[in-house]
N, C-alpha and C positions, 0 to 999 in steps of 0.2 A: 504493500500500500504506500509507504515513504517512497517506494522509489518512483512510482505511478504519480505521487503527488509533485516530485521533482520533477518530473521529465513536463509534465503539463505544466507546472511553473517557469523552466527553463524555455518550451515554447511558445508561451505567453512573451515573456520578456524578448524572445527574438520578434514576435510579430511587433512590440512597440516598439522596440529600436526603429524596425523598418517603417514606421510610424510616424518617428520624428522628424525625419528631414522634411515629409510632407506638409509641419504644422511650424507656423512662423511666416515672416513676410516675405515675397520673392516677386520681383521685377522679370515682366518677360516684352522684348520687343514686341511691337503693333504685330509686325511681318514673320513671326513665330508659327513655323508651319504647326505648331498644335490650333489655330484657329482655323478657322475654313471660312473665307470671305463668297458673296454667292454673289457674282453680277461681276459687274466692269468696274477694277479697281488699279491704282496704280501704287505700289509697291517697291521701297527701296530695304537698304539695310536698317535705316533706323525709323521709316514710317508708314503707314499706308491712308490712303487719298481715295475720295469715293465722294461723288456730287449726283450720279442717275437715283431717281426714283426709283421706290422699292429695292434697292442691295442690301443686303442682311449678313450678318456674321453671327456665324454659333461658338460657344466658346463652354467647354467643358472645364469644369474643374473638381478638385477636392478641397472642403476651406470652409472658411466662414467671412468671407471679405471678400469681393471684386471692386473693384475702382478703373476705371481708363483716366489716360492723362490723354486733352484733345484738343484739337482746335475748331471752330466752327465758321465759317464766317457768315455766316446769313441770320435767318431766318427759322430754320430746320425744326421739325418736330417727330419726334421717333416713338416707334412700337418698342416694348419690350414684354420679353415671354419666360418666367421663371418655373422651370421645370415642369413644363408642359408644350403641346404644339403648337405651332402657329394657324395651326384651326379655331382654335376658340380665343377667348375674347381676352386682348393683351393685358396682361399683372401692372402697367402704368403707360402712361402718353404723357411725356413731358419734352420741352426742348433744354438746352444747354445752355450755361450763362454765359450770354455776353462778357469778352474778356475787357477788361478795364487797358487803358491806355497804356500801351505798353508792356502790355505782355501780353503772350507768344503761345503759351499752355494755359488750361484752365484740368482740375481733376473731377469726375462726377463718379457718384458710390453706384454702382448697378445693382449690386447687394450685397447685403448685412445679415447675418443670423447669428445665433447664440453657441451651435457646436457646429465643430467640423463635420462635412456631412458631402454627398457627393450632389452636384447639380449641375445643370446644363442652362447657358441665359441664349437667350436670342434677342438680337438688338436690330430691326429693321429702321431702317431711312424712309419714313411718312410723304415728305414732301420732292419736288423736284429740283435740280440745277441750279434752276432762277431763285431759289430759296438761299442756295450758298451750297460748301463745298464742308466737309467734316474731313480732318485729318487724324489718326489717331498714331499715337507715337508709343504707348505702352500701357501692358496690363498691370494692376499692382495686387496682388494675392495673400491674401491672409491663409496660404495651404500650399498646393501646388496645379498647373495645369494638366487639363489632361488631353488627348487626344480627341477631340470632337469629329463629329458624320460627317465624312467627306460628302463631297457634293452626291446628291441622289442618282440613282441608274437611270432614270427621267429625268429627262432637265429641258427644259421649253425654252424659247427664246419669242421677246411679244416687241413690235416695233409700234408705236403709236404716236397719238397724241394726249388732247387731255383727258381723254375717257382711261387710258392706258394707266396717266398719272394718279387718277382718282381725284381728279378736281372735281372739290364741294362735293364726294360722296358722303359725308360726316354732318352734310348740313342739314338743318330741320324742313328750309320749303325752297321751293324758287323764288321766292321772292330777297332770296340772300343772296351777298353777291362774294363773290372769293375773298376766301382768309386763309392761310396758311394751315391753321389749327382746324380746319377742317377738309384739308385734302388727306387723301388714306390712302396709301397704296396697295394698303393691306387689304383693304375692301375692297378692289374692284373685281371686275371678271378674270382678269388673268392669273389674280392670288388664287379665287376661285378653282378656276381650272386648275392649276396645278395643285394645288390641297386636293382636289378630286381623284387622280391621277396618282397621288404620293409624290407627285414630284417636284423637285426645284424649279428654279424659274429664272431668269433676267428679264429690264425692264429694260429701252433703248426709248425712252420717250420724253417729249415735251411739250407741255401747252400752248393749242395755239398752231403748234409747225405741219407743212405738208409738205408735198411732193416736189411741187415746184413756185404753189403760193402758200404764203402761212395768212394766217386769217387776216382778215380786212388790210391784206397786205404786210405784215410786218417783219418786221426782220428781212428788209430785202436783201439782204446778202448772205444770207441763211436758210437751208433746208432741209428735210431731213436724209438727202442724201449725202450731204455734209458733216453734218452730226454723224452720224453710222460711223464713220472712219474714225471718229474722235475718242481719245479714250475718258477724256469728260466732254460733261452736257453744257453747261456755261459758259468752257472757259474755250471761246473761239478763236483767241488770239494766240495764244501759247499750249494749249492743250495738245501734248503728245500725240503720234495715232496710235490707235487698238492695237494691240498686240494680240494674236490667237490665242499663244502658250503662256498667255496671262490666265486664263481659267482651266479650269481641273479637267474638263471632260466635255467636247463640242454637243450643242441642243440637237434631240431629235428633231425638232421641227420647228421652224419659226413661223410665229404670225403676226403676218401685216395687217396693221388697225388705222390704218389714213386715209383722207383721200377728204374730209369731212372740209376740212380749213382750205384747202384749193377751192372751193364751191364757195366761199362763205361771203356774205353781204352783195348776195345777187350779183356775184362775179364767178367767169372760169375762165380756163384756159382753154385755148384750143385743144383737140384731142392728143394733136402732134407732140405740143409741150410735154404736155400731162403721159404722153406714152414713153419719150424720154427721159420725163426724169424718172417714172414707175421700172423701167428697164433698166436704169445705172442703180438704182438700190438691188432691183435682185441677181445682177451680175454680182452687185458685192458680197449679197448674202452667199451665191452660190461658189465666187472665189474664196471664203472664207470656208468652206462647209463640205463644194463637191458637187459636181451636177448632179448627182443623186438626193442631195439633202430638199429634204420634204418644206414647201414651202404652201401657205395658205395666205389668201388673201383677202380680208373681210371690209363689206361696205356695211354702212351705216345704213340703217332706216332713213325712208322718206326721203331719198336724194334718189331719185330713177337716174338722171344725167351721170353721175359720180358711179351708180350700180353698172350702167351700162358701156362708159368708158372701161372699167377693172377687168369686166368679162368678155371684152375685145383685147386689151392687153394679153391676161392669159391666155386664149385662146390663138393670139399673134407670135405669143413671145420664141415659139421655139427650145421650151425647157420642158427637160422632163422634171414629171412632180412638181408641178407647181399648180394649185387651184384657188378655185373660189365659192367664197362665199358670203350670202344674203341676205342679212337681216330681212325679216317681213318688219312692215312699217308698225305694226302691231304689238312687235315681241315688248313693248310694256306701255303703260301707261304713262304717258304724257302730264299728267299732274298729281297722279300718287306717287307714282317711282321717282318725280324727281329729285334732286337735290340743288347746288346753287347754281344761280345761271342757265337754268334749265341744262342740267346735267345731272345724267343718271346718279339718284343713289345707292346702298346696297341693295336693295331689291331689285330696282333696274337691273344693278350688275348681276346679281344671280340671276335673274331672266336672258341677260344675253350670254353668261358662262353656260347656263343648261342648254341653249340653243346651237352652241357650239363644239358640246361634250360628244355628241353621238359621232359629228362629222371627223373631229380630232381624233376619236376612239379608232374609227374605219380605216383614218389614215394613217394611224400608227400600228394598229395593230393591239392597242390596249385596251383589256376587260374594261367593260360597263359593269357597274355595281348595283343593283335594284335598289330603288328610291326608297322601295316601302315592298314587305313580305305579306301576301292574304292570306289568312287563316283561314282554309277553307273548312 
């Protein structure tokens, strides 16, 4: 019995030993392959730089303390998800404080608890580009890191505009007009989808921008076949390009969500334009991806001009795997589903995520899930 009582007190004490390095505070750079960044980020040895809507980072740990050290510069208002998935409904929505004059970092606590314990946080970017730019330079750990879900076996890539960013899906009526603290990237159809799916996602979008006109004209020296090359959304003067072998694992299938802001304030382009610039985005997609990579191209409700250009493009363009699809003018309601600006809210958006599940399912090849089981 003494020696039974030794040997299990002897390996008690070796499991705390192995214990201890793990409890205490420990510094790990932003760009620390233990985190797994999901979207278009740019990454050095001491920081990592991320401005698209919707990019998230998961970050495993053992501990009782997380902190990042960051910079912000905008606007910005973020999801976060404490040990649970980015299905249900996020643990806080708060933004980051404005740094005081002259300095460079500011630190915010992501979490706090009482024992060491093992957790996983997920930290998504709410707003867009135009909101500003988050740089993060380091984790600070009350325990240590752990290996976080590399990117999912699914992974989607969604090009858009504002419906893409979730502008005003947070809002209560149309009759609001844009705030920051109520764009949700989290909410809209494309998080959708891929929560459906199980799968990761990137966001390539900005409000406002199109093909070859952004709404009511703006940003005339900008479009989103421009932006696609960039590895930020904002910054059009000095912004890197995209680098492929910046992300973990190329998207099965990308979908095109534009074409809405070329149409807008009773203007368009000729079809000519609008076929040109629709053709230099998906050479890019498919120089990036493969003439084989799956590409879908979706029109908005209630624009026949806009429906009827896309489905002469694809059917012109000469690519394999590349289609479309349709909004019915119908798929929601025009003053329940909205949100601000007349733009869809979350129920909008799950009305156009379910209309587009079946078609995405066919084209990938991914099980459909029953909505709801009959007892018979």
């Amino acid at each position: 019995m003494r020696l039974r009582i030794l040997t299990i007190l002897t390996l008690l004490s070796v499991t705390l030993m192995a214990r201890v390095p793990e409890q205490g505070k420990h510094v790990y750079r932003a760009s620390t392959p233990e985190v797994t960044y999901v979207g278009r980020v740019v990454r050095d040895s001491a920081h990592v730089s991320f401005d698209w809507s919707g990019t998230y980072l998961r970050i495993a740990f053992y501990g009782r303390l997380l902190k990042i050290d960051y910079a912000d510069t905008g606007s910005n208002w973020y999801n976060l998800w404490i040990d649970r998935p980015m299905t249900e409904k996020p643990d806080r929505v708060f933004r980051l404080s404005t740094l005081d004059e002259g300095e460079t970092m500011g630190v915010y606590t992501l979490f706090r608890g009482e024992e060491y314990a093992e957790h996983e946080i997920i930290l998504q970017k709410r707003t867009e580009g135009e909101q500003g730019m988050l740089t993060l330079y380091a984790f600070q750990v009350d325990g240590m890191l752990r290996q976080a879900e590399p990117v999912r076996e699914r992974f989607i890539e969604f090009i858009g505009d504002s419906y893409t960013c979730g502008y005003g899906v947070d809002a209560a009526s149309n009759k609001e007009h844009f705030k920051p603290r109520t764009e949700n990237a989290g909410h809209t159809y494309a998080a959708m989808i891929a929560q459906y799916f199980g799968a990761d996602y990137m966001t390539i979008a900005h409000s406002g921008m199109g093909l070859v006109r952004n709404y009511n004209s703006r940003f005339a020296n900008t479009s989103m076949p421009k932006l696609y090359l960039q590895a930020f959304d904002w910054d059009t003067v000095s912004s890197p390009l995209w680098v492929l072998d910046s992300i973990q694992r190329r998207p099965d299938i990308t979908v095109i969500y534009l074409g809405g802001n070329d149409f807008s304030c009773g203007m368009q382009p000729s079809y000519k334009r609008f076929c040109e610039g629709y053709m230099r985005l998906l050479c890019q997609i498919k120089n990036n991806y493969g003439d084989q990579h799956t590409i879908l191209c979706v029109t908005k409700p209630g624009c026949d001009d806009l429906r009827d250009y896309v489905a002469r493009v694809v059917s012109e363009c000469d690519m394999p795997c590349v289609y479309h699809f349709a909004h019915a003018e119908k798929v929601y309601d025009m003053k329940n589903d909205m949100g601000a600006d007349w733009h869809p809210n979350e129920v909008g958006h799950l009305k156009l995520a379910y209309s587009l599940i079946p078609y995405i399912s066919t084209l990938t090849g991914w099980e459909m899930r029953p909505l709801f089981l009959v007892d018979n």
